[in-house]
N, C-alpha and C positions, 0 to 999 in steps of 0.2 A: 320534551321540554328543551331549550333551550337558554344555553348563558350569554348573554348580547354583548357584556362586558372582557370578554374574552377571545383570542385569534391563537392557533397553533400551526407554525408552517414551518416546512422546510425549505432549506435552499439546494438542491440539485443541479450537478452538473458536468461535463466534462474538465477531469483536470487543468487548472490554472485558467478558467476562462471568466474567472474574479468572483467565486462565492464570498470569502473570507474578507477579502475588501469591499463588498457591497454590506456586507454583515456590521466593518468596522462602521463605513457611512451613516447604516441605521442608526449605529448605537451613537454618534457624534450628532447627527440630527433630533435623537429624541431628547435631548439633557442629559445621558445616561453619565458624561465627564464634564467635570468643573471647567468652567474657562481658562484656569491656568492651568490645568493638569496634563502631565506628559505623559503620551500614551503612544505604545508603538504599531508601527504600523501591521496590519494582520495579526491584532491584538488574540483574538482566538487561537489562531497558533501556537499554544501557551507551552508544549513541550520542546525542549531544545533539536531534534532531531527534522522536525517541523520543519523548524525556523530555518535551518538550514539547509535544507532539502525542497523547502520551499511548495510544500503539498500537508494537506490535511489529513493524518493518520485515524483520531478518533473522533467520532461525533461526540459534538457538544451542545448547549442550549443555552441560551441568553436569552434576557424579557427587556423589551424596550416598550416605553407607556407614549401614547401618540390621542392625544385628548381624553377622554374619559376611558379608552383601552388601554387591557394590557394586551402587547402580542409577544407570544412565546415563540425564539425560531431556536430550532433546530440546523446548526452547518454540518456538513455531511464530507467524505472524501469524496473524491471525484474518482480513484483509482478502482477499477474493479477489483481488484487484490482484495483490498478493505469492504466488501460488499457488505460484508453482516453487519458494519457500523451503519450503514446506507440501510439495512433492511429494516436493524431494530430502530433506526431515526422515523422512520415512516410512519411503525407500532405508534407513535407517540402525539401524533401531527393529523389536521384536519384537511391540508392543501398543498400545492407544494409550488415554488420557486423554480420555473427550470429555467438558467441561464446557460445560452449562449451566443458564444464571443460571433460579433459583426461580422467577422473577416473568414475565419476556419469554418465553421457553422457547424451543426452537429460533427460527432467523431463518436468511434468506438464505443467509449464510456457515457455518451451523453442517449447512443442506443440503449443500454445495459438500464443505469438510474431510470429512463423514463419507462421503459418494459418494466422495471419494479412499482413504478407510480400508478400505471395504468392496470395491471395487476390486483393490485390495492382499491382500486375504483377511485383515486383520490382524484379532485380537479384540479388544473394546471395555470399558473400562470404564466405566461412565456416570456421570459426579460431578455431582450438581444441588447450583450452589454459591449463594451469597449467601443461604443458607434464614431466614438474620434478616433477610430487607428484611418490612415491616408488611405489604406486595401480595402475599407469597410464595404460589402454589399450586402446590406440589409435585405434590399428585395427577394434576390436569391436564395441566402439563408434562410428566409422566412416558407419557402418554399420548398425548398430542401426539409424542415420542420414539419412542415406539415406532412410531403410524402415519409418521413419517419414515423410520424403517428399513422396514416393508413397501413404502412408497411407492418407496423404492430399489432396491427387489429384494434384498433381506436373507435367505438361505435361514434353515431352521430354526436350526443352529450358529449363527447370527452372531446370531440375533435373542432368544437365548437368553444376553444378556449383565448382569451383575452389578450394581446401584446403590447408589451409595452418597451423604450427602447432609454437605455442609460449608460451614463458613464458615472460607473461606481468610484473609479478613483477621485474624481472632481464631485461626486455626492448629486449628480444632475440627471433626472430624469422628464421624459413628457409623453406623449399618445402618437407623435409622429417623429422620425428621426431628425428631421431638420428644425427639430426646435428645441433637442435637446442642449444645444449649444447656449440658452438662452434663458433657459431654465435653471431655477435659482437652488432647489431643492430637488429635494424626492416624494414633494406631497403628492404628487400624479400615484409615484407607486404604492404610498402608505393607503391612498385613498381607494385604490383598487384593490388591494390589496385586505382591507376592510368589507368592501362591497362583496367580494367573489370568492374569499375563501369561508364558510362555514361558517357557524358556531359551535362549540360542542354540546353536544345533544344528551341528555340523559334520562334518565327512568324516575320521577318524581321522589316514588315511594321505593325504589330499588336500594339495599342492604349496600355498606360500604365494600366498593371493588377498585384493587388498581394491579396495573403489571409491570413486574419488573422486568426492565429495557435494559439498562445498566447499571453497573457498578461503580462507586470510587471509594475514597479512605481518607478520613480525616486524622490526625496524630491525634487527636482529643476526643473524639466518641467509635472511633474503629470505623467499619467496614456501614458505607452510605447506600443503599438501595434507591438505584433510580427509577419510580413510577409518573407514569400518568392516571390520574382518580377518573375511572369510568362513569361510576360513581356512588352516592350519598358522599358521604365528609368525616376529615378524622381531622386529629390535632395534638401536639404533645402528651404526653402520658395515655393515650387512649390504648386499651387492650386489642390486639387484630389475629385472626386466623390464619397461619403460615401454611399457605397451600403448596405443597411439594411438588416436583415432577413428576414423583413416586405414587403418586395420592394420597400420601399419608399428609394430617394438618396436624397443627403443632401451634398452640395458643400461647401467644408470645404479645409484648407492653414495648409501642414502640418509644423511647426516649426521648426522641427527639423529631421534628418534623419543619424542614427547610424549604422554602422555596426560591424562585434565582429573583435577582432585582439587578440588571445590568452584567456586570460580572462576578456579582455577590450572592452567596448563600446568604440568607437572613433567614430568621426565625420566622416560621408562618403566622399570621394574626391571630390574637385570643380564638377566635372565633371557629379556625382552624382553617384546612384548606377544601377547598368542593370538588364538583365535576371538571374535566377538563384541567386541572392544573396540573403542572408536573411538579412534583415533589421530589426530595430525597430524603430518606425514610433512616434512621438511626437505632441499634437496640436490637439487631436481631447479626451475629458475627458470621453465620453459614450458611447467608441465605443466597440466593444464585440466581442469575440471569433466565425467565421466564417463568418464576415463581409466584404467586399470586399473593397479595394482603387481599385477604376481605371482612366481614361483620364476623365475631367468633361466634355471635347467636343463629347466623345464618351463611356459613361459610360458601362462595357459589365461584368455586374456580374458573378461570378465563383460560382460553387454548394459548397452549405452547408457540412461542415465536418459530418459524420453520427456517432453517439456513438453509442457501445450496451446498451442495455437497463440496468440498477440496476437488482441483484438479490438480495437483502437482505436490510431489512430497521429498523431503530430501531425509537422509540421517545424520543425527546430531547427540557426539559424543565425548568423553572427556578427552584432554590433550592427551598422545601417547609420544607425542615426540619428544627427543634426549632434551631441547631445551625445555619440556615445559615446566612451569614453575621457576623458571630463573631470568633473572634480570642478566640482558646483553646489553653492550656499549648502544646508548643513545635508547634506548626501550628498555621501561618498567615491566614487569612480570605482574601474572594475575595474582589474583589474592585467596580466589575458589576456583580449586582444581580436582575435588573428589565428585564420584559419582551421584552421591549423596543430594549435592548441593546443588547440581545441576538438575536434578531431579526435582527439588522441592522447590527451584523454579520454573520448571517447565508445568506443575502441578499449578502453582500459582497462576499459571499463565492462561490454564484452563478456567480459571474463575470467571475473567473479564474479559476473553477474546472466545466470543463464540465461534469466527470463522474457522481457529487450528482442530486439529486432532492430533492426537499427541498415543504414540502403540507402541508398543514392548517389540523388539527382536531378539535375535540367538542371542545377543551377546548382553549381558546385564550391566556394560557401562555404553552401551549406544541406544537410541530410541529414534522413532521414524516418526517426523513431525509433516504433515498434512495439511495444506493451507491452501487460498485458491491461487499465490501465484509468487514468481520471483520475488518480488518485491515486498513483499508479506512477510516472507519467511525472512529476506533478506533485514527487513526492521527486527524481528524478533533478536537475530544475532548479536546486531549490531547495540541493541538496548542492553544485551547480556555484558556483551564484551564490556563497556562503560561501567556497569556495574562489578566491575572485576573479574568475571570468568573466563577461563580457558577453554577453546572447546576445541573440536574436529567436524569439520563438518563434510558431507560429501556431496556428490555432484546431483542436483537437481533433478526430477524422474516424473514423466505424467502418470497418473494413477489408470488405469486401463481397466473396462467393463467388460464384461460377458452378457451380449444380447443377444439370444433367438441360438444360443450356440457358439456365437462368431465372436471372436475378439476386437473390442471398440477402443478409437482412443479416443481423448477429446481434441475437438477442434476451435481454432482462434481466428475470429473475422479483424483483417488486420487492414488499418487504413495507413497510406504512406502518402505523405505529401513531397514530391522532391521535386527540382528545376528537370526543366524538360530532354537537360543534357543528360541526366541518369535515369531517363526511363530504363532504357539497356539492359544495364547492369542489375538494377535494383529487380527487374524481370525473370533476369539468368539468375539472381540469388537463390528467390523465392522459388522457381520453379524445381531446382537442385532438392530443394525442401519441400517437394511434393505438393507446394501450391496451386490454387487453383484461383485466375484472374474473374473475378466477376463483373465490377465496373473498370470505367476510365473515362475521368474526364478532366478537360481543360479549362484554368481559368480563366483563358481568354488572353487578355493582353499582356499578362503578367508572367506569364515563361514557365509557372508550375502548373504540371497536373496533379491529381488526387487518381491513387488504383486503391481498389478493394478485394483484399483479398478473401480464401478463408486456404487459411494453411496448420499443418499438426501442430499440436501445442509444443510438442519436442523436437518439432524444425525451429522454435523462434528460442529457445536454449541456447543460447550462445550466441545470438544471431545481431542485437542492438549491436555491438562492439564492431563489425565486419561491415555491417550497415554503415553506420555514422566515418566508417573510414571508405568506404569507395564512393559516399556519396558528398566526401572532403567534409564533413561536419554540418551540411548544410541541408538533410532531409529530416521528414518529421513522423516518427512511427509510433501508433496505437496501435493498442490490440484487447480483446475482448475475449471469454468465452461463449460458444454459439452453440457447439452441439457437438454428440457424439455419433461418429461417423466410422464406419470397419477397418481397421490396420491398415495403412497406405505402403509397409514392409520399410526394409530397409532405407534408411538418409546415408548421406554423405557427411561424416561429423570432420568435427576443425582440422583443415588440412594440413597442416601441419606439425610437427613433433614436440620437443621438449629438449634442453640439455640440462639433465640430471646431475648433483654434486656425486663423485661414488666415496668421500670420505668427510669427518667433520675438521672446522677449524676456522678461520676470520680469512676474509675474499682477500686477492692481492691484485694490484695495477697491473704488473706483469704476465698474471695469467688471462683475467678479463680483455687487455688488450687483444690478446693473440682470439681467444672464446668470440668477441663482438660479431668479426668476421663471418662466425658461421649465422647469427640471428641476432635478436634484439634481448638484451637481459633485463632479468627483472633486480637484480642485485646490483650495488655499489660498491667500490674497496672497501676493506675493515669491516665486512659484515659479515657477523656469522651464524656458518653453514653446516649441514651435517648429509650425511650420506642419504639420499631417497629422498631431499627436499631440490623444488625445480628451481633454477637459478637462472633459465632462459629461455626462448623459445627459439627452437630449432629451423632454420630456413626449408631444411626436408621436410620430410614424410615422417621417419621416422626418427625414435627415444636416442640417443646419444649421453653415455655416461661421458662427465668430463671431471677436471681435475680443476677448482675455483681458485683455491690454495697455494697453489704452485710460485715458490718463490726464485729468482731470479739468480744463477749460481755467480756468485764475485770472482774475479782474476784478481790477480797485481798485475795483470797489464794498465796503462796508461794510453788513452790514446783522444783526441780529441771529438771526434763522433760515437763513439763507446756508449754515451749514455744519452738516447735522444730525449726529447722531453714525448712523456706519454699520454696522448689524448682521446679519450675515455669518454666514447658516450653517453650521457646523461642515461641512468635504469628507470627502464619503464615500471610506475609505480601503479600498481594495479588495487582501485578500490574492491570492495568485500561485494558490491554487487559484480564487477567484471572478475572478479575472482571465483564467483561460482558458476560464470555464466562462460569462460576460459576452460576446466578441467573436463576433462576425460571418464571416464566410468572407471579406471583404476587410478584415479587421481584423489585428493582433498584437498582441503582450506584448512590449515591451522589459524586460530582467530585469538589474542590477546589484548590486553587494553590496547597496546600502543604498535602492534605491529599483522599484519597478514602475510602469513607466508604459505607457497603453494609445495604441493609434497607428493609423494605416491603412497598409495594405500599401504603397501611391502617397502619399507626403508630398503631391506637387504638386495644389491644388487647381483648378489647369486643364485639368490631365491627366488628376486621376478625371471632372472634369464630361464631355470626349471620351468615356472608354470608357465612362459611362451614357450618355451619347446614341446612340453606338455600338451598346450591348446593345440598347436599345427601339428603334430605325430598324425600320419593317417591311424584312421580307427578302423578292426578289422570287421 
């Protein structure tokens, strides 16, 4: 059977190539906001860290009604990092949206989401959006698209999918690029959009089924289970069978039963909700992401959602540094600094972020978090820090398999857009990093090529920051996970050292000036320092203890050039992602609301000197 009155799609895509703003367009096109209602732009983006980072961390769902339908869309992240948001979106979804941008055309991630769409067996329909940028070539893109679906393994059905060409920021789409200019709406895409993705389909006489995809929390009825009803039908107060992971079922009354309307939860109809709707389920406090509701007369569990595995894990522990817990000049101090508490949000975390894993080590105030990628792990932190925690975090680490015998690491197909003057460079990078060049090609008259790499996940560790400066700010790097490939051995890691504080106490003008000379600091005057925290980066090779402190000894001499004026290079202020993507393996990141500061595992600088002399002592 089928429900006619009904569409569920996702939007997939390569980061920033305009899911969230074609998403806003729908929802302005359908009546979803009042005529005078101020509504901001990349309205879905609803958490602050979003907003300003300007990428989509978690999938979400919104229903826009387009004549006698409702369509349910699902927005998704574009980041591979966030994959499990992408996977569990799909769980949920009959079709999918896959945009992209006119000008770039496929990249990394828009491989990754549509290798999960096709997977899925879902159909596709292909939006090539931004068609007003001045670089746009549609034709190529759309060609580039297609050999990405062969190169996937796309049978006939799925490579036999619909295009349609828009600009989401102006809400204007049509069937052929040059008339999207002219085009008043996006009825071309709601229209096809209708025709070509599905209905949902269910079992007439089949017992009530739905799976839980997500989680959220209301202040007024606790912890939300987000399903989609496979089907029969439920509705406030109805009693449901709470299918565990475990297999155990647990007969549980759900309270309450929400459906979305625009960007509103609202109470589902008397009548309740059916097949095909997404719901969020109310009434049941421990229930967990890929738990089943079904009939309790006839309880018939749905399969678990599958993740990919984490490739990349760092460890993350309470602060041990003399500042922590205390307020310095100009920075507030955290407010949760015990093990405890770190702990029982890291627990928390495991509720609603399927992608982490979260593992015990030797030491019972550290734990080794697991996720698929910098930038993943790198939100986790940064959402902690906000909420007041201290923490220690150390230097980012790929996760390494045992195949056939042989030690595996995993590998990242990396695409790099740069002007023609840093092929070079960007070549001698990668290769340093054990990469291996696959394609190349040029845009033609435009001065950038596009190289495809695939290089170690733990050559690209550090590697953005070194990147975006030899390429003066002006190249564009993705990256993916592709596969695991046998140990590549030894890299070449950040060539250069550190100047280490060797005592605690507030920076002074006087010593920083003479310090600059040897490297770039990360510290300003009147800031304070303590012994094993890094204050610079060393022009050598190698660790260099210095003195930050050092104050300037006074005469009673007189003399007219005695005191020159001292000019002091602006410190390099290093964000929490170049802060973990910068350190060393006996390096950390101390992380607090309002400061990051970089450190050595061993403060004592008598005790790191023992265990280098230790490591190089020949062994007999």
């Amino acid at each position: 059977m089928q429900r006619a009155d009904l569409r569920n799609v996702a939007i997939v895509a390569h980061v920033d190539h305009g899911k969230t703003t074609l998403v806003d367009a729908m929802l302005r096109q359908s009546g979803a906001f009042r005529a005078n209602q101020a509504v901001a732009d990349r309205v879905m983006d609803s958490m602050d860290l979003e907003r300003e980072k300007g990428i989509t961390i978690l999938a979400k769902n919104t229903a826009v009604h387009y004549g006698h339908l409702k369509i349910n869309i699902v927005d998704t992240p574009g980041h591979a990092d966030f994959g499990g948001e992408v996977e569990r979106g799909l769980t949920m979804v009959d079709g999918v949206l896959l945009l992209v941008d006119a000008s770039e055309g496929p990249l990394p991630q828009t491989r990754f989401v549509l290798r999960k769409t096709l997977e899925a067996r879902l159909p596709v329909i292909c939006v090539i959006n931004k068609i007003d940028r001045p670089d746009a070539r549609p034709a190529e893109v759309i060609d580039a698209v297609y050999e990405l679906f062969i190169d996937l393994g796309a049978d006939e059905q799925q490579i036999d999918f619909p295009i349609v060409y828009c600009n989401a920021r102006a809400g204007q789409a049509a069937m052929a690029a040059e008339d999207v200019e002219t085009s008043p709406d996006l009825k071309v895409l709601f229209d096809l959009l209708v025709e070509r993705i599905p209905a949902p389909t269910y079992e007439e006489d089949h017992p009530f089924q739905a799976l839980v995809t997500n989680l959220d929390a209301s202040p007024y009825v606790g912890r939300l289970a987000l399903c989609r009803i496979r089907n029969g039908r439920v509705k406030k107060g109805d009693p449901a069978a709470w299918c565990r992971h475990d297999g155990s079922i647990e007969r549980v009354r759900l309270s309450e039963v929400y459906v979305t309307e625009a960007l509103d939860r609202v109470d589902a109809p008397p009548e309740g909700a059916g097949p095909g709707d997404i719901i969020a389920v109310a009434g049941i406090p421990e229930i967990m992401i890929g738990d089943t509701l079904a009939d309790p007369d006839d309880p018939r569990p749905l399969p678990v959602i599958v993740i990919d595995d984490p490739s990349i894990s760092m460890t993350l522990g309470v602060n041990t540094s003399p500042l922590a817990g205390k307020a310095v000049v100009g920075a507030a101090a955290g407010t949760k600094l015990t093990a405890r508490l770190i702990k029982s949000r890291l627990d928390s975390e495991l509720v609603g972020n399927v992608s982490i894993r979260i593992l015990p080590t030797e030491r019972p105030d550290t734990w080794e978090v697991q996720g698929r990628g910098e930038l993943a792990l790198a939100v986790l932190v940064e959402l902690m820090r906000r909420e007041g925690f201290e923490l220690t975090v150390g230097k980012p680490q790929v996760l390494t398999r045992e195949i056939h015998g042989k030690l595996h690491e995993p590998m990242e197909r990396v695409s790099v857009d740069v002007p023609e003057d840093f092929m070079g460079v960007v070549t001698q990078l990668l290769s340093l990093r054990k990469g291996r060049m696959e394609t190349m090609t040029n845009h033609g008259h435009t001065g950038w090529c596009r190289m495809e790499w695939l290089v170690p996940s733990r050559g690209l560790i550090g590697f953005r920051t070194e990147f975006l400066t030899e390429t003066r700010g002006t190249g564009q790097l993705h990256h993916v996970f592709d596969r695991y490939e046998p140990w590549h051995g030894d890299l070449r890691t950040r060539p250069n050292g550190v100047m280490v504080a060797d005592r605690r106490g507030p920076t002074t003008a006087y010593a920083l000036t003479n310090l600059q000379e040897r490297g770039a600091m990360f510290v300003g005057p009147g800031v304070e320092v303590y012994e094993g925290m890094l204050v610079g980066e060393n022009a050598r090779s190698e660790d260099m203890d210095v003195n930050p402190t050092k104050e300037k000894k006074q005469t009673n001499m007189r003399a007219a050039a005695s005191d020159e004026t001292v000019r002091l290079v602006p410190a390099l202020q290093l964000s929490l992602e170049q802060a973990l993507e910068f350190i060393r393996e006996d390096e950390c990141v101390e992380v607090t609301p309002s400061t990051v500061r970089l450190r050595k595992v061993i403060l004592d600088g008598a005790e790191r000197g023992r265990r280098r002399g230790a490591s190089r002592a020949p062994r007999d």
